[in-house]
C-alpha positions in Angstrom: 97.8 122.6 94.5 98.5 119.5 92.3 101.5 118.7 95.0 98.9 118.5 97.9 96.6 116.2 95.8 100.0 114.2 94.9 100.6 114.2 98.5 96.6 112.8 99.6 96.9 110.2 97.1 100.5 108.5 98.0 99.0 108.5 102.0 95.8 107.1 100.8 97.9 104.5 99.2 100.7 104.5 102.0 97.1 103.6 104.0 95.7 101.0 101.4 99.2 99.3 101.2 99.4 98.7 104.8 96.1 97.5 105.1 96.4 94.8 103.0 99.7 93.9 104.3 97.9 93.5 107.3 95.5 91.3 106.1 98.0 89.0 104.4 99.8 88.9 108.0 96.9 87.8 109.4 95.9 85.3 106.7 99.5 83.8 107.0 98.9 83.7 110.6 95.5 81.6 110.5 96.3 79.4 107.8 100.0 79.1 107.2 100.4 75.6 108.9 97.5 74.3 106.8 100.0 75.9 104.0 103.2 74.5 105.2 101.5 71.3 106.1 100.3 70.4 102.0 103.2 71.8 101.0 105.4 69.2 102.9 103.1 66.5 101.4 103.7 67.8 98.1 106.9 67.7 98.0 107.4 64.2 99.2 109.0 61.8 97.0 110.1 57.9 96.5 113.5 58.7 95.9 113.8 55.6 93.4 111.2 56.4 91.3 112.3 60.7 91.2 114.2 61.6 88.4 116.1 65.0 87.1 114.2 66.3 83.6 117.5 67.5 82.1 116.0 67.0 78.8 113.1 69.4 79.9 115.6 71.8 81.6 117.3 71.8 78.9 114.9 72.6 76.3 113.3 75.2 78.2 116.8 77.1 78.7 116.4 77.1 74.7 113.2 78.7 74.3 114.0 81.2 76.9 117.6 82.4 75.2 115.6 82.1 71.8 112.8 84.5 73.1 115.6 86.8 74.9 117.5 86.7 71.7 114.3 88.2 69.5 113.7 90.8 72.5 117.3 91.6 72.2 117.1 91.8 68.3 113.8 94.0 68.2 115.4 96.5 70.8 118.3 97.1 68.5 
């Protein structure tokens, strides 16, 4: 009996899934030039005042292998 309830709940989320799959569909069919459209804007940039952050890439590569380090350590 617990199998068939197993069962009625992965359809009733097999149903829920797909309805809001479809409603994303839609949604990206209604408004995904307005999307695309302020996207393009906000990526537009005077290429002489654009600059690479190496500095920020840079440290944030640090925190991340410091914080992967300490997960690392704690899981050992």
């Amino acid at each position: 009996m617990g199998y068939r309830s197993d069962e009625g709940r992965r359809e009733d989320l097999n149903k829920e899934f797909e309805r809001c799959c479809t409603f994303l569909a839609e949604m990206m069919e209604k408004y995904g030039a307005l999307v695309l459209r302020d996207v393009a804007v906000e990526i537009q940039y005077v290429p002489e005042t654009w600059c690479d952050d190496a500095e920020g890439k840079r440290l944030r590569y640090e925190v991340y292998a410091r914080r992967f380090l300490k997960r690392l350590e704690k899981a050992a």
